[in-house]
N, C-alpha and C positions, 0 to 999 in steps of 0.2 A: 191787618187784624180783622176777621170775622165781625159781623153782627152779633153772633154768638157768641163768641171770646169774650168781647167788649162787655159783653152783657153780665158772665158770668163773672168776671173777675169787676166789676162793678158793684156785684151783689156780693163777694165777698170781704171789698173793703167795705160796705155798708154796714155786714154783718160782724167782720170782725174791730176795723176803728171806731164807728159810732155804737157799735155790741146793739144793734138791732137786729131782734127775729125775722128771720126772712122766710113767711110762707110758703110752704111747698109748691102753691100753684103759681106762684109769681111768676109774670109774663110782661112783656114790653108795656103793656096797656095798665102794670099795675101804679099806682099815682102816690108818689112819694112822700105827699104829705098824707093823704086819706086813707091808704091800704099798708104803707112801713110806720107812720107815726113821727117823720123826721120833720123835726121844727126846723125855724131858720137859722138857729144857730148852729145846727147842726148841717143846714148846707154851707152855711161860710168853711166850717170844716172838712165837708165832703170835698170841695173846688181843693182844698188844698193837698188832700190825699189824692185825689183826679190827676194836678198836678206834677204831682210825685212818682203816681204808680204809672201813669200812660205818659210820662215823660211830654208832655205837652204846658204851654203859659195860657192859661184861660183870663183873653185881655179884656177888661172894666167894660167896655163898651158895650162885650158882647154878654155881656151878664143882662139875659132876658129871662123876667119869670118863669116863661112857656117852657125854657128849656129845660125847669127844675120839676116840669108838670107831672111826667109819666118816667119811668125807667128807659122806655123805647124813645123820649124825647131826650133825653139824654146821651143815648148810645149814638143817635143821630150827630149830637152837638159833639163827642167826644170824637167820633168817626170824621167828623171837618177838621175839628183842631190835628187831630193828627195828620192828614192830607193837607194841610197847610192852608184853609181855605175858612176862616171864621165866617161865625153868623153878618159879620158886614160886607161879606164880601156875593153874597147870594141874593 
């Protein structure tokens, strides 16, 4: 799956299970909590639609803040878990 893929279907679960507005200009650089307004409860349930929707186990370990930082740090962390290759393993 694309960078691109990843990204847009990322910003649709954003926008349709946690029903946050997603900016027009939103771009890899835009920061989850600062520019979407997603609290932490709202990543606990992100990780679970992530999950779900990219068919991937996102394991405890590798649950680093950084990875919750931007959209494009994200797309990064999701693009491992699918490649089989988690944040422990780099």
């Amino acid at each position: 799956m694309t960078r691109e893929a990843v990204l847009n279907q990322l910003t649709t679960i954003i926008h349709q299970y946690l029903e946050v507005e997603i900016p027009e200009t939103v771009t890899e650089e835009s920061r989850l909590f600062d520019d979407l307004s997603i609290d932490s409860i709202m990543v606990l349930q992100l990780i679970v639609y992530i999950e779900e929707e990219f068919n991937v186990t996102v394991p405890e370990e590798d649950l680093d803040p950084s990875v919750f930082f931007t959209l494009g740090s994200l797309v990064t962390f999701i693009q491992q878990l699918q490649a089989g290759s988690g944040r422990s393993t780099n």
